[in-house]
Biotite code that builds the C-alpha atoms (Angstrom):
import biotite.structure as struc

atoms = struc.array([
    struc.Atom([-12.099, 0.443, -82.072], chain_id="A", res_id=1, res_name="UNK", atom_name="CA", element="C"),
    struc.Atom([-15.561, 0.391, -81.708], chain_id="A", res_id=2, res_name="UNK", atom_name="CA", element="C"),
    struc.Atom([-17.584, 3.729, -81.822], chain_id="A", res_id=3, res_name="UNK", atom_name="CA", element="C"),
    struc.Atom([-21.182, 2.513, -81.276], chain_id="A", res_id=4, res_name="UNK", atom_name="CA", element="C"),
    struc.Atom([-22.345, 2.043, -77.596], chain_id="A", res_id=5, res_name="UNK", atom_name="CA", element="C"),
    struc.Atom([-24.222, -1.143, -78.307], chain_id="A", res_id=6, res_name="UNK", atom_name="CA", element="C"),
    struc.Atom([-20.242, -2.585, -79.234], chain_id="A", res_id=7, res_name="UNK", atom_name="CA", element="C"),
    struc.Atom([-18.477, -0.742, -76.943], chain_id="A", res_id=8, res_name="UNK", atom_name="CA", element="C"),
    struc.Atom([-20.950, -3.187, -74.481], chain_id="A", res_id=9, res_name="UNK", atom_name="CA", element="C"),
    struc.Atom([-20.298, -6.052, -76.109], chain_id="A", res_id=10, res_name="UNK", atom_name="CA", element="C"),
    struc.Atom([-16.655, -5.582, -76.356], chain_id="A", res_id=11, res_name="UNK", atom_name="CA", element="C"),
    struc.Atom([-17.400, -5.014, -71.940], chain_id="A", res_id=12, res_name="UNK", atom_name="CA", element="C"),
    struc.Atom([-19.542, -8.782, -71.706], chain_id="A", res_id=13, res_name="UNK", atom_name="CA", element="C"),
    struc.Atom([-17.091, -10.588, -74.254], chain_id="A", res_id=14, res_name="UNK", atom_name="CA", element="C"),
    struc.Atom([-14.258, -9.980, -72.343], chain_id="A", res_id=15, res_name="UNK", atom_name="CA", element="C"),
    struc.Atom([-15.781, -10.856, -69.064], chain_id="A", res_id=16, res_name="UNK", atom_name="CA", element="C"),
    struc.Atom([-17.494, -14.196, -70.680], chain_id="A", res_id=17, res_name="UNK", atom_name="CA", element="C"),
    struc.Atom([-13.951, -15.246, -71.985], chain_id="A", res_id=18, res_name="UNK", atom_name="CA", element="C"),
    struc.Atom([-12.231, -15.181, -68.192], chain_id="A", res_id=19, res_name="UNK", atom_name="CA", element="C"),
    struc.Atom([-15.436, -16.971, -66.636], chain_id="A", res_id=20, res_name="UNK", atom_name="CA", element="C"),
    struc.Atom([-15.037, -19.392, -69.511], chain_id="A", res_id=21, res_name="UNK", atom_name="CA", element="C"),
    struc.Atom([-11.407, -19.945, -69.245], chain_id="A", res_id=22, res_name="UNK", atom_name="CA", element="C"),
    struc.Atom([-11.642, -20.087, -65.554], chain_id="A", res_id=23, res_name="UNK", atom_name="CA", element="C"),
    struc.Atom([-14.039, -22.797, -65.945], chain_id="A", res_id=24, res_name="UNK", atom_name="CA", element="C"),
    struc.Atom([-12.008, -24.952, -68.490], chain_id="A", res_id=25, res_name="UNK", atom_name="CA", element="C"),
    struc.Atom([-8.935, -24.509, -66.404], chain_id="A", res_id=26, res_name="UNK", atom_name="CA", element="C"),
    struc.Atom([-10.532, -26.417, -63.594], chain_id="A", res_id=27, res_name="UNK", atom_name="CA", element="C"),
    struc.Atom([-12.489, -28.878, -65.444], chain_id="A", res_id=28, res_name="UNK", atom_name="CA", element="C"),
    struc.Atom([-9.329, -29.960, -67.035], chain_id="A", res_id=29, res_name="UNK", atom_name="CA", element="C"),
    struc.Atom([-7.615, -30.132, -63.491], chain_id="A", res_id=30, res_name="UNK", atom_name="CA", element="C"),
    struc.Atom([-10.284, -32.328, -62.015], chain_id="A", res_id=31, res_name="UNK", atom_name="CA", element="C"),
    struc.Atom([-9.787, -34.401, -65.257], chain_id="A", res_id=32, res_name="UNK", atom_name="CA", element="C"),
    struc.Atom([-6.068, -34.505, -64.069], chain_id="A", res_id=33, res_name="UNK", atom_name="CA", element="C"),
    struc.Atom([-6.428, -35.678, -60.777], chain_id="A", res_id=34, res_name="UNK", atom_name="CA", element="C"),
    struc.Atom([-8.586, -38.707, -62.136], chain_id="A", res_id=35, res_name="UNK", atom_name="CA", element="C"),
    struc.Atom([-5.571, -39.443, -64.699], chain_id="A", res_id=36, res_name="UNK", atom_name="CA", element="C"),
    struc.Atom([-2.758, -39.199, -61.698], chain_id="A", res_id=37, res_name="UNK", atom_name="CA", element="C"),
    struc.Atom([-4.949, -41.731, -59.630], chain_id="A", res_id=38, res_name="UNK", atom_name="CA", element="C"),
    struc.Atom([-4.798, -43.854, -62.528], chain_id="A", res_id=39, res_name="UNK", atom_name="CA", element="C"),
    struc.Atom([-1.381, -43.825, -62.911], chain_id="A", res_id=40, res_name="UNK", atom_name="CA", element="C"),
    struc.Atom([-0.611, -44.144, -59.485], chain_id="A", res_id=41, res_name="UNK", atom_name="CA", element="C"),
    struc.Atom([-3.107, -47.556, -60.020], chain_id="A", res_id=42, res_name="UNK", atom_name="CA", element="C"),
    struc.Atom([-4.963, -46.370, -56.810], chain_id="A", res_id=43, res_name="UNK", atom_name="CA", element="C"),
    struc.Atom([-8.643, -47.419, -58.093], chain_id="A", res_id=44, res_name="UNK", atom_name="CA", element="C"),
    struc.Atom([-10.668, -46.223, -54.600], chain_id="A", res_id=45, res_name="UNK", atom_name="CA", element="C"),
    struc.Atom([-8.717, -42.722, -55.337], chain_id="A", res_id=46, res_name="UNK", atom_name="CA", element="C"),
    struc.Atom([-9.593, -43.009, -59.191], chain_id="A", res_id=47, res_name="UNK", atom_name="CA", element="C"),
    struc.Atom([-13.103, -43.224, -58.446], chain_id="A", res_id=48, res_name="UNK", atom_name="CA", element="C"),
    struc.Atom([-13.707, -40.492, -56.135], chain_id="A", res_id=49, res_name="UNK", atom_name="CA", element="C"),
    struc.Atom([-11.698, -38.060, -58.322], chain_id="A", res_id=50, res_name="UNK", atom_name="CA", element="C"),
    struc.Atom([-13.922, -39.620, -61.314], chain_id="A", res_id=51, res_name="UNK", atom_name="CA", element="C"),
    struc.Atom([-17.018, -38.400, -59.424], chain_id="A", res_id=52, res_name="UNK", atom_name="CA", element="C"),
    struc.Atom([-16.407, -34.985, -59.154], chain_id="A", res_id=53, res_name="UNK", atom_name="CA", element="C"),
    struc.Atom([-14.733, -34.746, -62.406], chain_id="A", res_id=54, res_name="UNK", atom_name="CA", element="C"),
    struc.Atom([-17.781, -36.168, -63.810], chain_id="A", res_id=55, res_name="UNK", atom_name="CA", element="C"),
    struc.Atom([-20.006, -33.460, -62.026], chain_id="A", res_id=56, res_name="UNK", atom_name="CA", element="C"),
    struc.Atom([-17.749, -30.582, -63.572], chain_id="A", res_id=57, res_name="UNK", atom_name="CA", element="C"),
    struc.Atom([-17.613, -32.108, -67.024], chain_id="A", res_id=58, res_name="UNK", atom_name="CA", element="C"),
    struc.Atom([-21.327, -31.782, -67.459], chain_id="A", res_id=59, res_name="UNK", atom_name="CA", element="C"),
    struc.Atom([-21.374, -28.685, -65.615], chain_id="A", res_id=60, res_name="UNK", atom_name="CA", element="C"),
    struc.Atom([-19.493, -27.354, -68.274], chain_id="A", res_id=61, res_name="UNK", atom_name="CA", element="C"),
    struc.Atom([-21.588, -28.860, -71.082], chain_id="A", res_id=62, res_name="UNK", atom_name="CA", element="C"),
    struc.Atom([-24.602, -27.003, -69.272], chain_id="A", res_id=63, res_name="UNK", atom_name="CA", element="C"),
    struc.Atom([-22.969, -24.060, -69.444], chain_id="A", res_id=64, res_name="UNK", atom_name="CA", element="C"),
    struc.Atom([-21.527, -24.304, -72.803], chain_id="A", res_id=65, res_name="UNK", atom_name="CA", element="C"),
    struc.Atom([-18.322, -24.486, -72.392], chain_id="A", res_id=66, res_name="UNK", atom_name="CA", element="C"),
    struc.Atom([-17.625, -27.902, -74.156], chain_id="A", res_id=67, res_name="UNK", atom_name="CA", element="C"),
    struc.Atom([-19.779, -29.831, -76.737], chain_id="A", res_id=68, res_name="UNK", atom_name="CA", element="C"),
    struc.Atom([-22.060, -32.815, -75.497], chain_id="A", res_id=69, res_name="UNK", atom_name="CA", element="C"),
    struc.Atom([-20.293, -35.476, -77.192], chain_id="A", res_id=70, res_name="UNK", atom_name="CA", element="C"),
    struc.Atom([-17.185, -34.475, -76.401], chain_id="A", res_id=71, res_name="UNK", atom_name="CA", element="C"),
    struc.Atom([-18.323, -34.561, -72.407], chain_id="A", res_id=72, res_name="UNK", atom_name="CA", element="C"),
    struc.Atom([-19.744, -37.791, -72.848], chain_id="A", res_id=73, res_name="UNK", atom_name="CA", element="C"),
    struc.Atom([-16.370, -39.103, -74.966], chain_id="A", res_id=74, res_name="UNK", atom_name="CA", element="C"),
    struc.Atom([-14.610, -38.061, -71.464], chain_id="A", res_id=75, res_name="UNK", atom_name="CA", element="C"),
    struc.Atom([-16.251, -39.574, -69.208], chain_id="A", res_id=76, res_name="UNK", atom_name="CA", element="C"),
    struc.Atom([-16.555, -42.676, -71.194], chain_id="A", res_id=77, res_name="UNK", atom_name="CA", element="C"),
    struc.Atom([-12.675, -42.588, -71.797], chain_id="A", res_id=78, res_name="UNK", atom_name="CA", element="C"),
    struc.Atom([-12.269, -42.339, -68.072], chain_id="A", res_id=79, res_name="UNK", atom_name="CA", element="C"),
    struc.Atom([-14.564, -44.800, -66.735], chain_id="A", res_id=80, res_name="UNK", atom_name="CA", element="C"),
    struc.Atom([-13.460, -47.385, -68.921], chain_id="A", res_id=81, res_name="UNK", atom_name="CA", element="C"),
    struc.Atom([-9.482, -46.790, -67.593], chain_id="A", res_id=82, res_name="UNK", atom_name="CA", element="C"),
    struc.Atom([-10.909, -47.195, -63.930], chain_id="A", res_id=83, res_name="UNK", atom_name="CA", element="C"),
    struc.Atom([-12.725, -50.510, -64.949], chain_id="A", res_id=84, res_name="UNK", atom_name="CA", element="C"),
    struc.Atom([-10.126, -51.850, -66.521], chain_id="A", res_id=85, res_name="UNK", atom_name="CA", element="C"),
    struc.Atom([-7.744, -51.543, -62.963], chain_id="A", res_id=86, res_name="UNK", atom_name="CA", element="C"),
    struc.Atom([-9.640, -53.745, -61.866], chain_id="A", res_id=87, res_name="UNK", atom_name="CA", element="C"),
    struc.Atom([-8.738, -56.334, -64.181], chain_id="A", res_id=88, res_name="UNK", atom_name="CA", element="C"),
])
C-alpha cells in the first residue's frame, strides 16, 4: 500500500480514469456492433446510419486516448468498405 499522499492520490485518479475509460470502450465497441448487425442483416440504409455515429465515437475515443490513431482509422476503413461492398 502506498504511504505517500502524492500516491495515495494517484492510486484515487487511476482508479477513476480506468471506469471512465472502460465505460467509454464499452460503448464504442457497441456502436461498432450495431454497424456489424446491420450488415449482417444486409440492411445498407440501417448500416450507414449506425456507421455514422459509430464513426463519431471511434474518433472520439482516439481524442481522448482511449484507442491508437491507426487502429481508429483501420475501423472505420474495415467498416466502410463492408457497407460499400452491399451494394454490389
Amino acid at each position: 500500500m502506498a504511504n505517500h499522499k502524492s500516491a495515495l492520490k494517484r492510486i484515487r485518479s487511476n482508479k477513476k480514469k480506468t471506469l471512465t475509460r472502460g465505460s467509454r470502450i464499452t460503448f464504442l465497441r457497441t456502436s461498432i456492433k450495431s454497424v456489424e448487425t446491420a450488415l449482417e442483416n444486409k440492411d445498407q440504409t440501417a448500416a450507414k446510419e449506425a456507421f455514422k455515429s459509430a464513426e463519431s465515437q471511434i474518433m472520439k475515443g482516439v481524442s481522448k486516448g482511449v484507442i491508437k490513431k491507426n487502429t481508429a482509422s483501420r475501423k472505420i476503413s474495415r467498416l466502410s468498405n463492408r457497407i460499400k461492398a452491399l451494394s454490389l
